[in-house]
C-alpha positions, 0 to 999 in steps of 0.5 A: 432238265437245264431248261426246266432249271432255267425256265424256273429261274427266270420266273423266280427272278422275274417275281423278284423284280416285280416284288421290288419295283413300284406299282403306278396306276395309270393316272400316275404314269400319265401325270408323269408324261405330263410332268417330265416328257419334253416335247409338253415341256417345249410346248408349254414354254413356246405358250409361255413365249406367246404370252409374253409377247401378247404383254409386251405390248406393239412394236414401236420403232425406236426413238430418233437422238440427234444433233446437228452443229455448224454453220447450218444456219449462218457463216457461226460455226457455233450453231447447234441443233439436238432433235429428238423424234418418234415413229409411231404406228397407226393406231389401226396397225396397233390393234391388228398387232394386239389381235396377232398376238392373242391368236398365236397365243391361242395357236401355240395352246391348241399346239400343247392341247395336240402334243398333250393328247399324241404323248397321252394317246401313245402312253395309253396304247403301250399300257394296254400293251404292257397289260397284254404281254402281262396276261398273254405270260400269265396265259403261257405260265399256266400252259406251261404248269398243265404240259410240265404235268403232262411231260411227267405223266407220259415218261410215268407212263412210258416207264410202266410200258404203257406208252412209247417213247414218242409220246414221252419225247413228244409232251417235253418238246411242247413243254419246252416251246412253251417254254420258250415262248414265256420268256420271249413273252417276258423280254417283250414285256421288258422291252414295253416297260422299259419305253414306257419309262422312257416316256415318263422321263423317270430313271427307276423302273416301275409295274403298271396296276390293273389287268387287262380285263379291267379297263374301262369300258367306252360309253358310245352315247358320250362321244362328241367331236367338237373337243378333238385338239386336232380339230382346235389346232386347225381353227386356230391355225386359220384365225392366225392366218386371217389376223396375220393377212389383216395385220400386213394391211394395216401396215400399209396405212401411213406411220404418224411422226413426231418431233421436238428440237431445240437450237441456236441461231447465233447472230443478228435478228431483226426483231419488230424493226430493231436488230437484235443479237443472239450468242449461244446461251438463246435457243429456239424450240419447235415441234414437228408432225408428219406421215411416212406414207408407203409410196411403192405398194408393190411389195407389200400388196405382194405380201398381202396376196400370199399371206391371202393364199395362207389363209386358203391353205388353212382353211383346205388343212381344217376341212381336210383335218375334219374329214380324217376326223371324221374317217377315223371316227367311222373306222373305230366305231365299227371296229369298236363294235366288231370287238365286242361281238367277239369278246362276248363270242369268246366269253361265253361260248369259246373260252368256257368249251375250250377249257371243258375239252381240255379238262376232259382230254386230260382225264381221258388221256390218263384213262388212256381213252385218248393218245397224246395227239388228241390231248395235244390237240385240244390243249393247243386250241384252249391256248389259241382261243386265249390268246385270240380273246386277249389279243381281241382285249387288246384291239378293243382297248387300242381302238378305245383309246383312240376314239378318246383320243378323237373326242378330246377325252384324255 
């Protein structure tokens, strides 16, 4: 009787706490992964990062201050000199750097496009499992419903000499491993719940709409692949390779210079035969022009050959990452398929002659046609075509998702 007082406490308690938690549709939990999980919130600023460095603009060295004073042109002491100089780089290397920029751009949004479909993927999987543990209690619930009745049937029984005691002691030790197995059922269900506001970054609790049954069903004739985010990132990767090998060459090519300076020169001059003095208030101006060439080639031509082999990786990693995609393309579609054929088994024929042998032992035993081993029996195995049906739900579902997953459909 204790456990029957607490099984129905919980149960009152668990009604409770549904009654007072909000109900989110599943679009509503994923836009909350959206907005709150941070690994999206990483990646959306390592774009955000990329983007800025694509406005900025090359990189350009910075500008060369300097000045000279003393007697670097005679024995005055007086003479002075104020440079101002520039490094630029070839305009070549100019372009290949706005080129790097907006392929990494691209990759760090193709990395946001692969986080958001991971964090989505493993929301909607725990959903169908929260959806799963929900029908699976509402499955143990109405078991537990028939064996409480069938408990109180057999101690009647026994009372009135009509059954033993074994019987009596055999229909409350299944009526309390029912039981026992709903509120193992709940704490997994709490357990699912309390990942999945984990995952949605939110600190109240919250009940997931729908049933199980209910999910959408997929459309084989809809699929293409071309949209997978694994399948961008990895063509991404490789363009970021080749702008990345094209740029290191062109900063082999020679930087341009340029320069201005303003001196003195005090002293005499001989000007057009006539000598002439100069003091410190006449100042002399002139540009310069030049090239920094790369003499030693060797480490960049170095650098260059790795980054080629780079570019070999990221190629291997696309066909490898084509490959797997393709390998669990076949994998889920054929499982997809099995799924079917055994939901429709277990729809029309196993569920419905499950039910009608357990509703027929159970006027049978009260007629007392049939013992309890029998009833017991084939209540045991409506419980186990349930439970199959909805785990072969849940698979199918899981599998579902999971080809979304691979089409870019999330």
């Amino acid at each position: 009787m204790k456990i029957l007082s607490l099984f129905n406490s919980l149960f009152l308690y668990s009604l409770f706490v549904f009654a007072q938690t909000p109900v989110l549709s599943t679009d509503e939990v994923l836009s909350l992964v959206k907005q709150n999980h941070p690994e999206l919130l990483g990646a959306r600023l390592k774009v955000s990062q990329q983007e800025h460095l694509l406005k900025g603009g090359p990189v350009i060295p910075k500008t060369d201050f300097s000045m000279m004073m003393g007697q670097y042109n005679s024995i005055q002491k007086r003479d002075n000199n104020i440079s101002i100089s520039q490094s630029i780089p070839f305009p070549t290397v100019v372009y290949k750097q706005k080129n790097f920029a907006r392929a990494s751009v691209r990759e760090a949004t193709m990395q946001e496009a692969v986080s958001l479909s991971q964090r989505l993927l493993e929301t909607r999987l725990l959903i169908a499992e929260i959806l799963y543990l929900k029908a699976r209690a509402d499955v143990l619930v109405r078991q537990d419903s028939l064996l409480k009745r069938t408990a109180e049937i057999a101690n009647y029984q026994y009372r009135a000499g009509e059954k033993s005691e074994l019987t009596k002691l055999s229909a409350e030790s299944q009526q309390q491993q029912i039981s026992n197995d709903w509120r193992i059922a709940l704490q997994d269900l709490q357990s699912a719940q309390v990942r999945l506001q984990l995952l949605c970054g939110v600190e109240y609790q919250f009940d997931i709409s729908g049933l199980l049954e209910q999910l959408p069903m997929l459309l084989m004739d809809t699929i293409n692949l071309d949209n997978n985010p694994e399948k961008a990132l990895s063509a991404a990767n490789v363009t970021l390779a080749v702008q990345a090998r094209k740029l290191e060459a062109a900063r082999a090519l020679p930087d341009l210079r340029l320069g201005y300076f303003n001196q003195t020169l005090i002293g005499t001059q001989n000007i057009n035969g006539q000598d002439q003095y100069f003091d410190g208030s006449k100042r002399f101006q002139g540009l310069q022009i030049g090239l920094s060439i790369p003499v030693l080639y060797f480490n960049t031509r170095g650098q260059i050959r790795s980054l080629r082999i780079q570019e070999d990786i990221a190629r291997q990693q696309q066909a490898n990452t084509s490959l797997n995609i393709g390998i669990g393309f076949e994998k889920l579609t054929r499982s997809i398929q099995n799924d079917n054929s055994t939901i429709d088994y277990y729809k029309q024929y196993a569920l419905p002659t499950a039910k009608l042998l357990a509703e027929k032992s159970m006027k049978s035993f009260i007629a007392g046609d049939i013992d309890f081993i029998n009833l017991s029996m084939h209540r045991q195995q409506e419980l186990n075509v349930q439970e199959a049906y909805l785990l072969a739900l849940l698979h199918y579902h899981q599998s579902v998702t999971q080809l979304e997953h691979l089409t870019g459909n999330y």
